[in-house]
N, C-alpha and C positions, 0 to 999 in steps of 0.2 A: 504494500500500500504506500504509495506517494506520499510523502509529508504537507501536511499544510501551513502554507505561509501564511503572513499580515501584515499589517501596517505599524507604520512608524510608533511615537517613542513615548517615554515612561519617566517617570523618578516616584517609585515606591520603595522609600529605603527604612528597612527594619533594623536600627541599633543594637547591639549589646547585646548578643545571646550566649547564654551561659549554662557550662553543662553542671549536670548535680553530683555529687560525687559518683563514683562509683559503689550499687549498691543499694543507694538510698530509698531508690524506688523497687519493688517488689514487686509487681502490678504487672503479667506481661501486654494490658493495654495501652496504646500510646496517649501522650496526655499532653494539655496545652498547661504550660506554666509559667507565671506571670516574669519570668527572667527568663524565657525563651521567644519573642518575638518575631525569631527565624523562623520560626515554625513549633515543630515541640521535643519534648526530651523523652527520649522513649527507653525503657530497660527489659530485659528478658528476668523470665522468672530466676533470681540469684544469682546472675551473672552479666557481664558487661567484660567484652574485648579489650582489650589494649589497643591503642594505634598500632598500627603496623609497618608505619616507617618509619627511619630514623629521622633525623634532623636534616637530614641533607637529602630525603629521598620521598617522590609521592608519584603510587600508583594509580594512575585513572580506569573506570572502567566506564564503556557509551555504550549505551542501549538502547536502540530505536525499537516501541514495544508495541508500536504500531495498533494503538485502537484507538479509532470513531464510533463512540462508545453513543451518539444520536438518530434521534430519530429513522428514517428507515436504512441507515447506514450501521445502526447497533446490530442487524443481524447479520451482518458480513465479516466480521473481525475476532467471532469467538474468543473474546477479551476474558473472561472465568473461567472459561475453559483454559487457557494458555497460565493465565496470573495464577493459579493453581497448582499448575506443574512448574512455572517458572519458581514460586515460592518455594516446593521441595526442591527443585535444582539446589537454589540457594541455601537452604536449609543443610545440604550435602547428599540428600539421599539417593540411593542407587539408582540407577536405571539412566540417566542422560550423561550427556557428551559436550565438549565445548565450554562446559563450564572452570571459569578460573579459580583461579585459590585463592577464594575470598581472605584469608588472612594475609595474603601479602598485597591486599586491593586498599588503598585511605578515601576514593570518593566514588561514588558510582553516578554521573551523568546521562538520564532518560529523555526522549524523546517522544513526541503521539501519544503521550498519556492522555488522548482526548476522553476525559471519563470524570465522574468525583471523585473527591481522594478516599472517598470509604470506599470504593469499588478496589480499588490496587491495596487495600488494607494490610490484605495477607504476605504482598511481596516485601511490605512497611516492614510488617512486622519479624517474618525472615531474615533479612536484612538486620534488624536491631540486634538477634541475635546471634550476628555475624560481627555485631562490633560497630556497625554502625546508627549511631544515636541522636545523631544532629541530622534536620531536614530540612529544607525550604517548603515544605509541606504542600498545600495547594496545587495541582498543575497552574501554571503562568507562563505569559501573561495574560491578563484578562482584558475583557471590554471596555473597563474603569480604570483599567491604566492608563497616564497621560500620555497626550500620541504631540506629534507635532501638528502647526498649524497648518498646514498645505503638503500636502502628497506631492512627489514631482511627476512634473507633465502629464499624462493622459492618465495617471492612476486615479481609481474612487479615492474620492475627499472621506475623511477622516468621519464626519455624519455618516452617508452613504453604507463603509462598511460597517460602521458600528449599528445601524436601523438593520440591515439584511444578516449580520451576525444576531440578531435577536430573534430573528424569527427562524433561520441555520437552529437555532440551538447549539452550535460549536463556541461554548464557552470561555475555553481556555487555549494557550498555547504548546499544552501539554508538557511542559517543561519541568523538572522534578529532580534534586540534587538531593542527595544523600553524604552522609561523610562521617568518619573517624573523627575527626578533625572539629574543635567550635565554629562554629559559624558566627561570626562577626556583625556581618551587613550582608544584608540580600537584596538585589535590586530587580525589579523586572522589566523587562525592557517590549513596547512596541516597534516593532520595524515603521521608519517614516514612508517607504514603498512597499507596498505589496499587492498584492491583483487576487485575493479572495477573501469572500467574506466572513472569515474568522483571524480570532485573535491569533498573534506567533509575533515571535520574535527571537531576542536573547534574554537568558537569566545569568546574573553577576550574582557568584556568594565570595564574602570574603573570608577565607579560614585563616586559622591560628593554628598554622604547623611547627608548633614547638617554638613556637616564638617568630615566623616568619610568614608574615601576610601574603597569604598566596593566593591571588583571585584567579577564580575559578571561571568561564562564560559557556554555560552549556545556551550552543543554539542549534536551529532547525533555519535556515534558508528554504529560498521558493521553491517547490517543487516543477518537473516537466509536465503542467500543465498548458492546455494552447487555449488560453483566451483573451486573444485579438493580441497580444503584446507578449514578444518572447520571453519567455519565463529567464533566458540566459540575460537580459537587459536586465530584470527587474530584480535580479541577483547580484548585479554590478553595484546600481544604488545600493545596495546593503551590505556588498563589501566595503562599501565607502564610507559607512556609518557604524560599521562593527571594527575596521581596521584607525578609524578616528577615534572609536570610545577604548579602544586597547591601548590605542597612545598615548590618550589622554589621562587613563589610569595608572599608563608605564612612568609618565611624565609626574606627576602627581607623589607618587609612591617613592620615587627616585630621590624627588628634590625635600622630601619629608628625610629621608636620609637611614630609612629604615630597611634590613634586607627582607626581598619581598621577589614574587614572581608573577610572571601572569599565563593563564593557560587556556586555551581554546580547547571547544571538544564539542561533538555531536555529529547532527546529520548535514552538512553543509550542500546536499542536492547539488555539486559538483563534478561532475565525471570528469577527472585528470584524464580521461583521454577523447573528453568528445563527442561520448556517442560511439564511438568507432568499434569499442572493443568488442567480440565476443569468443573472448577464451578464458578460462578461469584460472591458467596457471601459466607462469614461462614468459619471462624479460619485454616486458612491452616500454621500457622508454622511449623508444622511438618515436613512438605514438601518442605522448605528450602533447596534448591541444594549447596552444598558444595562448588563449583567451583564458584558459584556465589556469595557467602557469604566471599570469600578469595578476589576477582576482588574489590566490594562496600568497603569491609573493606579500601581496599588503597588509598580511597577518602574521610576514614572517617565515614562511615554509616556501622554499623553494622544492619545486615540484621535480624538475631534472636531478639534481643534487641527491634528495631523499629521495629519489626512485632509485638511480645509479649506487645506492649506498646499500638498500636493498632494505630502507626504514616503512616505504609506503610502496604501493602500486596493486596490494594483490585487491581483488574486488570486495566491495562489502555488499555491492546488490551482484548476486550468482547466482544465474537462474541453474549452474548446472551441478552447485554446492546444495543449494539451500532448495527443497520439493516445496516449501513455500512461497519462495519468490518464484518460481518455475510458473503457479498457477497465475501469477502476476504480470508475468512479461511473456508476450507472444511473439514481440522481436527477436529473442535471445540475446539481446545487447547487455555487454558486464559493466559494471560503473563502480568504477570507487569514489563514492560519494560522502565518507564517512571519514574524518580524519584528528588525532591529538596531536595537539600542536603546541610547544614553549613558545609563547611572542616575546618575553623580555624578562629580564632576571637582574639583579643585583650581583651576581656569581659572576664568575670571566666565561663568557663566552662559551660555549661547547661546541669543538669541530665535525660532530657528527649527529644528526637531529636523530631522537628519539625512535626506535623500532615501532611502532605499530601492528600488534599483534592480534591476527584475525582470523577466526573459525565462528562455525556454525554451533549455536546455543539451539541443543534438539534431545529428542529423548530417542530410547534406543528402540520400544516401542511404538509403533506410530500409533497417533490419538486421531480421533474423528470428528471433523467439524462440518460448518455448513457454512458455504461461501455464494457471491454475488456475481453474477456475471457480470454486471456494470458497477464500476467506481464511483457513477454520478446517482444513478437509481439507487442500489443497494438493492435490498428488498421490495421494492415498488418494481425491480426488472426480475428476471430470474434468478433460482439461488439452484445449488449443486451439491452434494455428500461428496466429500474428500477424505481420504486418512495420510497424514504427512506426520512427517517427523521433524522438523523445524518447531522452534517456538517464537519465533520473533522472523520479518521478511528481508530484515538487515542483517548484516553478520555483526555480531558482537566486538568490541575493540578493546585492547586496554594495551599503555603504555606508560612510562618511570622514567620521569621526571626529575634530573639532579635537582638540590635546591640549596641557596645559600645556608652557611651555617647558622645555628641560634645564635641571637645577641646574648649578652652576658643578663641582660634585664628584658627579660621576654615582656614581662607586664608591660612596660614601658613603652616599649616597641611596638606591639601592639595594638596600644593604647591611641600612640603618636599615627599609624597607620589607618586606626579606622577612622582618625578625624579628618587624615589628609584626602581619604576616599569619598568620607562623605562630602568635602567640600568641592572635591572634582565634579561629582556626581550634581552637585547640587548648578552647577558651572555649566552641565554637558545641558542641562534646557535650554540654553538660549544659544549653544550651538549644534545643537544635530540638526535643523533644518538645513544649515549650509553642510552638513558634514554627508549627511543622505545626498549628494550628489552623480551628476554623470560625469566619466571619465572621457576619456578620447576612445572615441568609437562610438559610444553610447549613445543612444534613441532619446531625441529630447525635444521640448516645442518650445520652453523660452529658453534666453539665457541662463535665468537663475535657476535652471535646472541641472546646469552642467558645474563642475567643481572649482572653486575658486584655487588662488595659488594654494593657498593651506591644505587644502586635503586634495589638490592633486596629486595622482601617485608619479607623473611625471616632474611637480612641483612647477609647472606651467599653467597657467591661469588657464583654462579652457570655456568659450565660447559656440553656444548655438548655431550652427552654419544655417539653421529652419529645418534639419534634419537628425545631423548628429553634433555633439560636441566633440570639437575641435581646437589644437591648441590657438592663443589670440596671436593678436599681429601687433608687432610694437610699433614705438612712432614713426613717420614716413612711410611703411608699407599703405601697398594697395589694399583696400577695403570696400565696399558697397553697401549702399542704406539699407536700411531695412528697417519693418514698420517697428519691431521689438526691439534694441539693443544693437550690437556691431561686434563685430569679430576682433575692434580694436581690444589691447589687455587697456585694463584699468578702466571702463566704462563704468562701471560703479565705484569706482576710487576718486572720494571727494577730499581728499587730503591733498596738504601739498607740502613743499620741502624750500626754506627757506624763500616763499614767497611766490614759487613757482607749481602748479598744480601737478599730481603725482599722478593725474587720471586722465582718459582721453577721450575724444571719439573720433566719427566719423565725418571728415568734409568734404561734400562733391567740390569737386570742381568745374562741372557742370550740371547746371538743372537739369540739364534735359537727358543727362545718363548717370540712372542711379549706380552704376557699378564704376566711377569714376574718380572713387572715394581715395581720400591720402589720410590715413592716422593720425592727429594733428592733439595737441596737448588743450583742456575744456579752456573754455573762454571765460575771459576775464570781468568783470562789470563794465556797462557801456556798449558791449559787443552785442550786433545784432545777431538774431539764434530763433529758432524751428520750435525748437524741444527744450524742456527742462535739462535733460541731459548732457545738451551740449556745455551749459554754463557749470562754474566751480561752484557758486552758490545754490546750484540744480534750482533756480527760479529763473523761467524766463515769460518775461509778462510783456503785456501793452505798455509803454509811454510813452510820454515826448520826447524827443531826442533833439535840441534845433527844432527845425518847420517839421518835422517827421514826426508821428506816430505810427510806431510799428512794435515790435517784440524784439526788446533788448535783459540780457543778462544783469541784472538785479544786485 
């Protein structure tokens, strides 16, 4: 089952969550408690795990668990059926494959948990008494998380999918962190582009791994779905707003002066090779998709490098691994779509990125469900009896993580970190509208659709050509009018530099041919002008000028 994306963005940040000692609690039911605001503290009957890495070490595990737990889509996804056997996987007991060693696992990262969270109860609770006790609880984000004000270019506005996400019934972004580790700050995140109408996005936990704030970003990107706008464009906008809010946490963390990490993980709906591949085993760098290799780069993972290393490349959608995803894909196309990634560390650098290690989470038995001939229908089209052995239509992932040493005053460090986060955090509202931008290439209808120099990833101001964005033109290049904006750089750059404006636009040189344009620095007061834009003051009115009234720069 394809993941579902959504729109833009969020600041729902939960403070201070604190575990209870080891013990305390009795109860193997999970509980909300007034010093856990992450979510809750949960304990098994008399025992609770240890972490299981050291100070310098954190295993991820990502699980895409794939239920649309709504309306006529809840009888396609046999979600109790699967969260039942996934629960004994985890628990330890016999009979399935695939499964890692949860004691050497500190967070486990979900996806598609389209469902309530008493519905996944029992994997909750498996889990707890695996050692893991801290959660973000809820699947997130939701509908009530803040989004930004304006979608770019042709995406539903922010009303639009939140009204048809109500009557969807697709509540959440299924998003769901688990960990060894305290949970600090949790944030959820709306994507500011997305093309359906339910919530997705990213979720931010910040852990205290022995003293080193290590933020964690489980996301889900847009799925290959086709409605009217390439799911591959609408994935760019949200590398540009998930590789801006990673820099800005790396930035943040850095200049607090505490060691700390940041970690990507989930389902990223990326195929490193394209679309092209279909084989499930045996050296495919070659076949590195370019478009895909420019997106991972912005988070840090170089795609050729960690394929060649032999960190990434095997599939995590196989349709010839996994008899579940088989039922899903009739192309036989592999994708690895699913990847763990270190964006940035406090620690020197590591020459060789993380392995990614990936098998099939399945029982040895096959179990019997009932499935949908149609993704969009569900149950409202036809349904089928299967017996597979798969529990999940993604392959399972987990990879280890170096991590700076503990500081000598964990509390402190800590301390000092999760104020530095939430002030980033609280910072990233009034930038992720410019940060969700298009790249060069990217599908776009105005300028400010396309990325300014700051969150270019070529650090080139890029401009609307009426089609794609494109890098701009500096001063003297040729240019041509247009009704929106100009391919000059600095068209909305009202600054200036000792007296002289830092911003430009576009001046015919002839009326009567709009493409005759030269890049020319904004005008000064006095100067007659068209548009607001052309002028530094961006006021350009009627006065008097001498005998003239016309429209001069202000």
């Amino acid at each position: 089952m394809s993941p579902v994306s959504v729109v833009v963005v969020v600041l729902a940040i939960a403070i201070g969550a604190t575990a209870s000692p080891v013990g305390e609690k009795t109860s193997s039911a999970l509980q909300f408690t007034a010093s856990s605001p992450d979510g809750y503290q949960m304990a098994s009957a008399g025992e609770q795990k240890a972490t299981a890495a050291s100070a310098n070490e954190l295993t991820i595990l990502s699980l895409n668990l794939a239920c649309r737990d709504v309306a006529q889509l809840s009888g396609c996804d046999n979600c109790q059926t699967r969260f039942d056997l996934i629960a004994s996987a985890i628990r330890g007991e016999a009979g399935f494959a695939g499964v890692p060693d949860l004691s050497n696992v500190d967070v486990v990262v979900a996806q598609e948990l389209g469902t309530a969270q008493a519905n996944f109860a029992q994997v909750t609770a498996a889990l707890a008494q695996q050692g893991f006790k801290h959660t973000t609880g809820a699947p997130a984000p939701t509908a009530s998380d803040p989004k930004c004000t304006n979608p770019p270019g042709p995406l539903p506005s922010a009303d639009w999918i939140e009204f048809v996400s109500a009557l969807s019934g697709l509540e959440s972004g299924g998003l769901v962190l688990w960990s060894k580790h305290p949970i600090l700050a949790t944030v959820p995140h709306q994507w500011c582009a997305q093309n359906l109408p339910a919530p997705a996005g990213y979720l931010s936990a910040l852990l205290d791994v022995n003293g080193v704030a290590t933020l964690v970003i489980d996301v889900h990107l847009f799925p290959e779905f086709k409605f009217g706008i390439d799911a591959a464009e609408v994935r760019t906008y949200q590398f540009s707003e998930l590789s801006a809010f990673a820099k800005a946490a790396e930035a943040a963390l850095r200049e607090a002066g505490v060691p700390f990490a940041v970690v990507l993980g989930g389902d990223f709906n990326e195929d490193m090779y394209g679309l092209t591949s279909k084989q499930s085993t045996g050296n495919q760098c070659t076949s590195v998709a370019d478009r895909s290799t420019n997106k991972l780069a912005s988070v840090n993972l170089d795609l050729h490098a960690a394929c060649a290393a032999g960190a990434i490349g095997a599939p995590t959608w196989d349709p010839t691994k996994n008899d579940l995803t088989a039922i899903f894909s009739s192309s036989g196309i592999h994708e690895a779509l699913d990847y763990l990634i270190l964006h940035s560390s406090s620690a020197p650098a590591s020459a060789a990125p993380a392995p990614n290690n990936v098998a099939t989470l399945k029982t040895d038995a096959a179990w019997a469900g009932t499935f949908c001939e149609s993704a969009m229908q569900g149950t409202l089209g036809g349904t089928f009896k299967r017996s597979v052995n798969a529990l999940t239509d993604h392959e399972r992932i987990t990879a280890t993580f170096a991590l700076p040493a503990s500081p000598a005053d964990k509390e402190a460090a800590t301390s000092t970190a999760k104020v530095a986060f939430a002030s980033m955090v609280d910072s990233w509202t009034t930038e992720v509208q410019a940060a969700a931008c298009g790249q060069s290439g990217s599908q776009c209808a105005f300028d400010s659709n396309c990325c300014n120099e700051q969150y270019s990833w070529t650090s080139v101001e890029q401009r609307c050509d009426g089609i794609t964005c494109a890098a701009c033109q500096p001063l003297n290049a040729s240019c041509a009018w247009g009704v929106e904006g100009t391919v000059c750089c600095g068209y909305e750059d009202y600054t200036e530099t000792n007296g002289t404006p830092n911003g430009a636009h576009c001046e015919l040189e002839s009326k009567f041919n709009p493409s005759s344009g030269r890049c020319i620095h904004k005008y000064a007061k006095g100067r007659y002008c068209l548009h607001d834009e052309e002028c530094q003051s961006r006021d350009c009115s009627f006065s008097w000028k001498g005998w003239r009234y016309a429209r001069y720069c202000q």
